[in-house]
C-alpha positions in Angstrom: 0.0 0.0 0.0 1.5 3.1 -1.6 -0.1 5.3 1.6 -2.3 5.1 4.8 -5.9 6.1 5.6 -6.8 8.8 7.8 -7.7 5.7 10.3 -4.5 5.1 10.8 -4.5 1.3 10.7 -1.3 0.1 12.4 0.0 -2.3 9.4 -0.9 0.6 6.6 1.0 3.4 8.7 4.1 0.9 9.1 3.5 -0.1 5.4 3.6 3.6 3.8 7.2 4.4 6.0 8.7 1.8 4.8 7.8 2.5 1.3 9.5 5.8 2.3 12.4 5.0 4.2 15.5 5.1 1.6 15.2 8.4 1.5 13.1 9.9 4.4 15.7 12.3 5.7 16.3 13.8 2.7 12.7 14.7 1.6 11.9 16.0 5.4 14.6 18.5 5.4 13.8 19.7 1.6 10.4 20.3 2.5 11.3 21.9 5.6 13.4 24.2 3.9 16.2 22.8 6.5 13.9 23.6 9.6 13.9 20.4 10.3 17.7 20.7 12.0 16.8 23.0 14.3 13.3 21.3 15.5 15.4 18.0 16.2 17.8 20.9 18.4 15.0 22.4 19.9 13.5 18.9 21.1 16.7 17.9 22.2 16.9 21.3 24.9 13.4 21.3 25.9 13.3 18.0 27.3 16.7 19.3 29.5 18.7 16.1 29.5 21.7 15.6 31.0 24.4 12.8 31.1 22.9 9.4 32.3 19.7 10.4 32.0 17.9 7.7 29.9 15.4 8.8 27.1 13.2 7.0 25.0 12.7 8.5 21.3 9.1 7.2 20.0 8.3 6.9 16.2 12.1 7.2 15.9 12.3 6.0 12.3 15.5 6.5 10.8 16.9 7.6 14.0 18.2 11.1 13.5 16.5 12.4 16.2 17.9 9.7 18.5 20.9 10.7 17.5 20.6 14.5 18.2 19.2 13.5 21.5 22.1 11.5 22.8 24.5 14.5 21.7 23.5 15.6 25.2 25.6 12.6 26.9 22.0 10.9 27.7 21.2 7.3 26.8 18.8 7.6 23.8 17.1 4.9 22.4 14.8 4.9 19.6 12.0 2.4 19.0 9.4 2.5 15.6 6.8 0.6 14.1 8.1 0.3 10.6 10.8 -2.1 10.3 12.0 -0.3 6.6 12.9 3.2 8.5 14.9 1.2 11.1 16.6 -0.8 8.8 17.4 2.3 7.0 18.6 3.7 10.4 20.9 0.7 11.1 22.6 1.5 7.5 24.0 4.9 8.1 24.0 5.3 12.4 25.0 1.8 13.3 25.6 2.8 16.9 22.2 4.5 17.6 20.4 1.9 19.7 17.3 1.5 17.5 14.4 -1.5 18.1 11.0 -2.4 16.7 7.8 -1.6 18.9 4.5 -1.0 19.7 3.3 2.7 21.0 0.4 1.3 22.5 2.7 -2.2 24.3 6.1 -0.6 24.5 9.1 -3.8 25.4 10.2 -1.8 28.7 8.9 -2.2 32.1 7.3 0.4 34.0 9.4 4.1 35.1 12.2 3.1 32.7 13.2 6.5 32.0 13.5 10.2 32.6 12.3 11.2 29.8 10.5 10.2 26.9 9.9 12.2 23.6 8.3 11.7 19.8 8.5 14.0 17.1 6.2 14.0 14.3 4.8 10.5 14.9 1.4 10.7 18.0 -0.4 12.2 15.1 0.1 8.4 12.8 -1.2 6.5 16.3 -4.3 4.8 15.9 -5.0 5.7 19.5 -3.3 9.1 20.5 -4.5 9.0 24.5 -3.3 5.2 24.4 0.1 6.2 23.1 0.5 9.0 25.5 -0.7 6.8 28.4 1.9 4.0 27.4 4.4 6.9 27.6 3.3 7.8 31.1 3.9 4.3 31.8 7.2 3.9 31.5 8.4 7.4 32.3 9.5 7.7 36.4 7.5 10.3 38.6 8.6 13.8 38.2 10.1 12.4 34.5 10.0 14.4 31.2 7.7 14.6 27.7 8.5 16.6 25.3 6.0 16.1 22.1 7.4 18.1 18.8 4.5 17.7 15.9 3.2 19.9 13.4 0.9 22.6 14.7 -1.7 25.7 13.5 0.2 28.6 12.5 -0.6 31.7 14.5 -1.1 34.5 11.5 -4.4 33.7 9.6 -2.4 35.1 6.8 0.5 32.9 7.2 -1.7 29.8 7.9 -3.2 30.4 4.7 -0.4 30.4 3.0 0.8 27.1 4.6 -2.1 25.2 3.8 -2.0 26.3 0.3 2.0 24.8 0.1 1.1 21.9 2.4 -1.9 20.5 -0.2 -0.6 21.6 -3.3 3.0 22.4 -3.2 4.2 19.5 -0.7 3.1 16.3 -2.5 4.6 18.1 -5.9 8.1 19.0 -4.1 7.7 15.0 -2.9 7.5 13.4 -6.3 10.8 15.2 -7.3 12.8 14.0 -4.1 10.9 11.2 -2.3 10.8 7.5 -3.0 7.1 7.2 -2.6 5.6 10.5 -2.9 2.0 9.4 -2.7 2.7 8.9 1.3 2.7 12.6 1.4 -0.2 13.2 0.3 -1.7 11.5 3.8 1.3 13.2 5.8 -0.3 16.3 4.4 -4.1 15.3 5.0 -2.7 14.0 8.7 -1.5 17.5 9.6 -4.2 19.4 8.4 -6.2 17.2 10.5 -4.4 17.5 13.4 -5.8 19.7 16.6 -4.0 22.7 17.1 -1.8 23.9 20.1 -4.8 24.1 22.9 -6.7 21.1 21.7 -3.2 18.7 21.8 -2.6 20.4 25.0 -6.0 19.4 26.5 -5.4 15.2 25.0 -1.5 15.2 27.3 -3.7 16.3 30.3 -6.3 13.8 29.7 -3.8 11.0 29.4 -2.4 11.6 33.2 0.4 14.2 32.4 0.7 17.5 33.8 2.5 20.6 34.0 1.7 21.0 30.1 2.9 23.9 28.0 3.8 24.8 24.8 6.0 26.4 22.7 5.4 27.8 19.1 8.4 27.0 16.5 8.2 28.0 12.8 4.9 30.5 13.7 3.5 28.1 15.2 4.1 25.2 12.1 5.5 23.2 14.7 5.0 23.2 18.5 6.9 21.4 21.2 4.4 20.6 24.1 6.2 19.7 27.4 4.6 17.4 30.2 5.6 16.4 33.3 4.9 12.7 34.6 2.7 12.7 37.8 
């Protein structure tokens, strides 16, 4: 299957990333005009890591962003549904800790870390409250989320414009650079979907996390919602 439903069937989200994998990293940074850098750096400093702290990166894929996170001297590990992005990963970061998983059953027992992170991935989960609950789980009291996805711009203007590039312009700019473009086409329809800054604030609360704020990057193209586990 060349992309996934709004649905977000499990074996059709895994399915489409791995029909994207071989060149995932490339395609996210030229359609994020390079912004994509400085989100992965922004993630890294919001969830304040230090050395030994252990963090979990959820919906890894490739593992980039594992590999920006554990430039902080923390223990990062990455774990993702689609076994194509992680494969991919293992190619070119052999020694980024990487393993298949479940969102909603992650492999580690309970308060495993101090912090726990995904980026651009709760919006693909069939069950968003049930991802961010399994997070919770294995997260230690007084422990760290840090949730970077795409957001509402803030200018009406601006968000006009954005939603013009993100239907029209983003699956054309994929077909040039991407090795399955049609996936973008539901990573477009997914974001435009997506709740905006208040609204993905209000689903962390709900799922038993607290202390949550926000923070606008790009105008408010991306936010990085921080949580703190009860």
């Amino acid at each position: 299957m060349s992309r996934a439903q709004l649905d977000k069937q499990p074996h059709e989200v895994a399915a489409m990333f791995d029909g994207v994998a071989s060149r995932y990293d490339l395609t996210n940074t030229v359609l994020s005009f390079g912004q994509d850098r400085g989100w992965r750096r922004a993630t890294r400093s919001a969830l304040g890591l230090r050395p030994g702290d252990r963090v979990l990166d959820l919906g890894a894929g490739t593992g980039v962003s594992t590999e920006e996170l554990a430039r902080s001297g923390a223990y990062a590990v990455g774990v993702d549904l689609s076994l194509g992005m992680l494969l991919a990963g293992r190619r070119v970061r052999p020694d980024v800790p990487l393993l298949a998983g479940d969102a909603l059953r992650l492999p580690f027992a309970d308060a495993t870390f101090d912090a726990v992170t995904i980026s651009f991935a709760l919006r693909n989960m069939v069950d968003t409250g049930a991802a961010l609950r399994e997070l919770a789980r294995v997260t230690r009291p007084g422990g760290r989320l840090v949730v970077c996805e795409f957001s509402h711009p803030t200018s009406r203007a601006f968000r006009t414009v954005y939603l013009s590039y993100l239907m029209r312009s983003l699956p054309a700019v994929a077909r040039a650079v991407s090795s399955n473009p049609d996936a973008y086409v539901y990573l477009a329809e997914s974001i435009r979907a997506w709740p905006d800054q208040a609204g993905l604030s209000a689903r962390i609360m709900d799922s038993g996390w607290a202390k949550v704020a926000w923070r606008n990057l790009s105008g408010g193209v991306v936010a990085l919602h921080r949580a703190t586990r009860v």
